[in-house]
C-alpha positions as CSV (number, residue, x, y, z in Angstrom):
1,X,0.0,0.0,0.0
2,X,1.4,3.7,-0.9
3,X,0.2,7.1,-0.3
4,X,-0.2,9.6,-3.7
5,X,-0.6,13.2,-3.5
6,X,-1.9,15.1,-6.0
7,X,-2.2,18.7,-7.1
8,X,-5.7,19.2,-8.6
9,X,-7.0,22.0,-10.9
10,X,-10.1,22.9,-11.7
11,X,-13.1,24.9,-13.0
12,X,-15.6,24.7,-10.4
13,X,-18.9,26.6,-13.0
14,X,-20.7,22.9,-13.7
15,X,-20.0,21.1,-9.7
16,X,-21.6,21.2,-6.3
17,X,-18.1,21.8,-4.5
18,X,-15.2,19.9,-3.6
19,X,-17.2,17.6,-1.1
20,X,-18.8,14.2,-1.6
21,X,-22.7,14.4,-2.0
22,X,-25.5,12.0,-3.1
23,X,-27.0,12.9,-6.6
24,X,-25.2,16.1,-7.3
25,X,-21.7,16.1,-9.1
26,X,-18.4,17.2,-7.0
27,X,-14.8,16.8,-7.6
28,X,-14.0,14.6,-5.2
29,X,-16.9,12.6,-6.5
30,X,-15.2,12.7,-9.9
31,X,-11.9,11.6,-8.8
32,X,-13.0,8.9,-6.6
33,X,-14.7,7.7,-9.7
34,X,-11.6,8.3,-12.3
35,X,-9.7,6.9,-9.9
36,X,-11.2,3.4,-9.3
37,X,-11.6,3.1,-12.8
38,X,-7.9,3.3,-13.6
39,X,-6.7,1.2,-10.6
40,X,-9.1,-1.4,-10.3
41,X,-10.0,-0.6,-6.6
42,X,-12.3,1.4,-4.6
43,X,-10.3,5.1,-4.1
44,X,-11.4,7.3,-1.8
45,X,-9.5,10.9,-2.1
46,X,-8.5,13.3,1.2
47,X,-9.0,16.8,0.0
48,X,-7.4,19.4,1.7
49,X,-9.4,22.5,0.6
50,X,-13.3,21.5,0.6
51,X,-14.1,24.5,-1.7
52,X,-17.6,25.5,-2.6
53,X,-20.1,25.3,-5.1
54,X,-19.1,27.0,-8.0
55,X,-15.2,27.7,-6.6
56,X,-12.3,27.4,-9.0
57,X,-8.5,25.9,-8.1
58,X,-5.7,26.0,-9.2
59,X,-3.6,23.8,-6.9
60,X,-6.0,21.7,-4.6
61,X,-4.2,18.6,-2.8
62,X,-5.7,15.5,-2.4
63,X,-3.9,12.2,-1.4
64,X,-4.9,8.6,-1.6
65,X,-4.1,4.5,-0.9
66,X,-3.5,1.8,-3.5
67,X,-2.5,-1.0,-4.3
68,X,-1.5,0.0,-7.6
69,X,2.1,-0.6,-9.1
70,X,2.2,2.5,-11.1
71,X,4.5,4.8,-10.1
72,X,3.2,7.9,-8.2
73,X,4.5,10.0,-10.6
74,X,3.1,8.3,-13.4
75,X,-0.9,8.7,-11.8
76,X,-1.2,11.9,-12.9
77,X,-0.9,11.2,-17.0
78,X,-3.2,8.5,-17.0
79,X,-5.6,9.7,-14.6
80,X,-6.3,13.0,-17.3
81,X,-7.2,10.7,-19.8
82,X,-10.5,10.2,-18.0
83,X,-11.6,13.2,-15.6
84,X,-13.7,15.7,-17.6
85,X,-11.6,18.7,-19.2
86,X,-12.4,21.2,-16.1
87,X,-10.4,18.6,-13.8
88,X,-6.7,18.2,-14.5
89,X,-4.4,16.7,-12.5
90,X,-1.4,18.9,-12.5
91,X,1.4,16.6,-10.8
92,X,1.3,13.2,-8.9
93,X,3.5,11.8,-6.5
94,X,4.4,9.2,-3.6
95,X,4.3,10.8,-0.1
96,X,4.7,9.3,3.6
97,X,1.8,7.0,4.8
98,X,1.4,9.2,7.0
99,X,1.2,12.1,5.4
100,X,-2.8,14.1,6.1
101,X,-3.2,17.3,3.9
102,X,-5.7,18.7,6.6
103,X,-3.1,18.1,9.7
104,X,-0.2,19.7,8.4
105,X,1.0,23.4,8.8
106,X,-0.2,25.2,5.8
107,X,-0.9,28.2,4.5
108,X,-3.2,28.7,1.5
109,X,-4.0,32.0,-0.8
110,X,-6.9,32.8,-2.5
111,X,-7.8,35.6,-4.6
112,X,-11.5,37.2,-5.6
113,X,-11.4,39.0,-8.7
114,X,-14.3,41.7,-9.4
115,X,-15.5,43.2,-12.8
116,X,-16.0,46.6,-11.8
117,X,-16.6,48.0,-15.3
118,X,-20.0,49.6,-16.9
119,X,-20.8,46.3,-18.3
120,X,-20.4,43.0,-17.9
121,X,-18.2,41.1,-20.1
122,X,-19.3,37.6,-21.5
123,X,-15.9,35.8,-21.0
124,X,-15.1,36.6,-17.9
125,X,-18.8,36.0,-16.3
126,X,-17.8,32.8,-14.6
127,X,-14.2,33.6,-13.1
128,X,-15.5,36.9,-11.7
129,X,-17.8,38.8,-10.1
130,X,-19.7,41.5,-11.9
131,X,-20.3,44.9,-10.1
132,X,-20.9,48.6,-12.2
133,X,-21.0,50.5,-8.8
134,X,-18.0,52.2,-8.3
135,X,-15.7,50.9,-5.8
136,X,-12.8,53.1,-4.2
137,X,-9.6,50.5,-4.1
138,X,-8.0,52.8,-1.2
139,X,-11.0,52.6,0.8
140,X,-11.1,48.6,0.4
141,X,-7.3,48.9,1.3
142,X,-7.9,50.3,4.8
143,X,-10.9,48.0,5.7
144,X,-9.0,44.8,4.7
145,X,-6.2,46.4,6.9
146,X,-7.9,45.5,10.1
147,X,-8.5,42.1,8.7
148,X,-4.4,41.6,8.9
149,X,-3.7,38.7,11.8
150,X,-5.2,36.9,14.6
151,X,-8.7,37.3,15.1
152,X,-12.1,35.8,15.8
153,X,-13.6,35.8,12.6
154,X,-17.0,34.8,13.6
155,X,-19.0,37.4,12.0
156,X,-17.2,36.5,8.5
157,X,-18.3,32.5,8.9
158,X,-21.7,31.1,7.4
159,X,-24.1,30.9,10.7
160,X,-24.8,27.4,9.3
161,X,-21.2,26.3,10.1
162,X,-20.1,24.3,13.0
163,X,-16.3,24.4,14.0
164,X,-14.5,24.7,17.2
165,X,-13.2,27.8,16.6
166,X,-13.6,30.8,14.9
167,X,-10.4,32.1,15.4
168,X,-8.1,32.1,12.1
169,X,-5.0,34.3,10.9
170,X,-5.0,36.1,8.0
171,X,-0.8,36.4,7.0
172,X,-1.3,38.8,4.4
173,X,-4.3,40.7,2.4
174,X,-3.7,42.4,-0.7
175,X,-6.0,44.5,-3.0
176,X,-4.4,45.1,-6.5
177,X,-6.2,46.6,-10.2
178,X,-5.5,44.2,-13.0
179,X,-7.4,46.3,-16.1
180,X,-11.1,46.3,-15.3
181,X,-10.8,43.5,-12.4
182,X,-10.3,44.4,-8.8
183,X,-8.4,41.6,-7.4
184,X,-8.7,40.8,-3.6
185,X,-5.9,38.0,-2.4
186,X,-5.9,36.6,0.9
187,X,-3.3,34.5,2.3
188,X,-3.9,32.3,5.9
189,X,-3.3,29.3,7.8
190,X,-7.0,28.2,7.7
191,X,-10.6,29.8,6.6
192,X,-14.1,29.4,7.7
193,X,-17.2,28.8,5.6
194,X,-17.6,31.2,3.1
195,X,-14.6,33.4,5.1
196,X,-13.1,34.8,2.0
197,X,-16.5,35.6,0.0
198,X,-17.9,37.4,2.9
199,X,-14.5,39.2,3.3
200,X,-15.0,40.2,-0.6
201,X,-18.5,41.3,0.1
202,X,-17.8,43.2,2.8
203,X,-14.8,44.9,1.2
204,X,-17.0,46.1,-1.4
205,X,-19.6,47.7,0.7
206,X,-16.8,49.6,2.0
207,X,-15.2,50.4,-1.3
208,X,-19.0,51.8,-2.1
209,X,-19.0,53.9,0.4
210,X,-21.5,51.8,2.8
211,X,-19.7,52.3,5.5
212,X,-15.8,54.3,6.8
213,X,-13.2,51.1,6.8
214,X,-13.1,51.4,10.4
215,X,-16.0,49.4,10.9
216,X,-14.5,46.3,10.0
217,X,-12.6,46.2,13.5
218,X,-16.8,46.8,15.3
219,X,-17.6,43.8,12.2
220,X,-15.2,41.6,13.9
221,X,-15.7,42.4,17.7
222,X,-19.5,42.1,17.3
223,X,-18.8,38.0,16.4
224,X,-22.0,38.0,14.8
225,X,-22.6,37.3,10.9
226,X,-25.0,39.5,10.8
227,X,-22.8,42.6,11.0
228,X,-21.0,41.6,8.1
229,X,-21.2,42.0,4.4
230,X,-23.1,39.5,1.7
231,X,-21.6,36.8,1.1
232,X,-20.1,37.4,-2.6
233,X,-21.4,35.1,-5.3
234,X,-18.7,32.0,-5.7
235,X,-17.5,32.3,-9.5
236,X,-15.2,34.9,-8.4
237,X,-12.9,32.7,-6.1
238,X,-9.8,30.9,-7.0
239,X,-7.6,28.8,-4.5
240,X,-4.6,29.7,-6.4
241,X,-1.8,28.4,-3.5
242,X,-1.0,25.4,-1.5
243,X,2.6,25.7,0.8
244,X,3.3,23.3,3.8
């Protein structure tokens, strides 16, 4: 028995998340299924990132068990031949036995990219979010300021969500203008449910002018979602960084 990572890409437009679910297509559901086909055995994939419906990747990790004598390395060529073309495997190898994506020190980055533009543009409708309001990048800057390090970010978790904790760290929040797309990247060691969209939606009411970019720091003392932002529709969000 051996251990093989891989580093999974993907468009998430046509799946219900990264998650197992009855009836509904998922990616994990897709690569348990690829899987088995090509190795003869029941697979069942460890994801490290459970993304959302409608979330995009460009580096997920998931690892697995077989029995299989093909090299680890070797996984990733023939398991492309049969996922759908908005799942590719982007590398494969053999790691430890022991080896858990979800119990080792990481850090992950994602980035939410807005249209902020008069109109929308066709192309770019599933990879980001459209908005024609104005938004003021400087004012987004100092709201996401307060964002920066430890904190209880239970007012920027899906109330349906149950965790332990609440606390996360946030290593490093950038805003940046690529063209017409605001881009909002957001690098920590763990994220809640829906944490980064409602970051992004709250950003923007700030960047509208909703409220001064001090509030954030009342957002996050209140602990309570409802203080917070929308949540900001998913086809905007890319995991787009994996380090351990």
């Amino acid at each position: 028995m051996k251990r093989v990572r891989l580093v999974v890409a993907y468009d998430g437009t046509a799946y219900s998340g990264w998650q197992l679910q009855p009836g509904v297509r998922t990616i994990e559901g897709e690569l348990n299924r690829c899987l088995s086909e090509l190795l003869g055995e029941k697979i069942q994939v460890i994801g490290a990132s459970r993304t959302d419906a409608g979330v995009h990747a460009l580096c997920n990790i998931a690892v697995f068990d077989t029995k299989a004598r093909i090299p680890g390395e070797k996984i990733s060529y023939a398991l492309n031949q049969r996922l759908p073309e908005d799942i590719r495997i982007r590398s494969s190898c053999e790691v430890p036995g022991d080896f858990h994506p979800r119990r080792c020190e990481s850090r992950k980055t994602y980035e939410y990219r807005i249209l902020n533009s008069s109109f929308p543009v066709p192309t770019r409708r599933l990879y980001a979010h459209f908005t024609y309001v104005p938004l003021n990048m400087e004012l987004m800057r100092e709201a996401a300021s307060y964002l920066a390090g430890e904190h209880d970010f239970k007012s920027f978790c899906s109330a349906a969500a149950v965790v332990e904790s609440t606390v996360r760290t946030i290593l490093d929040i950038q805003i940046r203008r690529e063209g017409e797309e605001i881009v909002i990247q957001v690098c920590g060691n763990g994220f809640l449910y829906n944490m980064v969209r409602i970051i992004a939606g709250t950003l923007m009411e700030a960047g509208r002018g909703a409220f001064p970019p001090g509030h954030v720091k009342e957002i996050l003392e209140a602990r309570d979602r409802r203080y917070a932002g929308p949540t900001a529709p998913a086809c905007g969000l890319t995991l787009i960084r994996y380090e351990f």
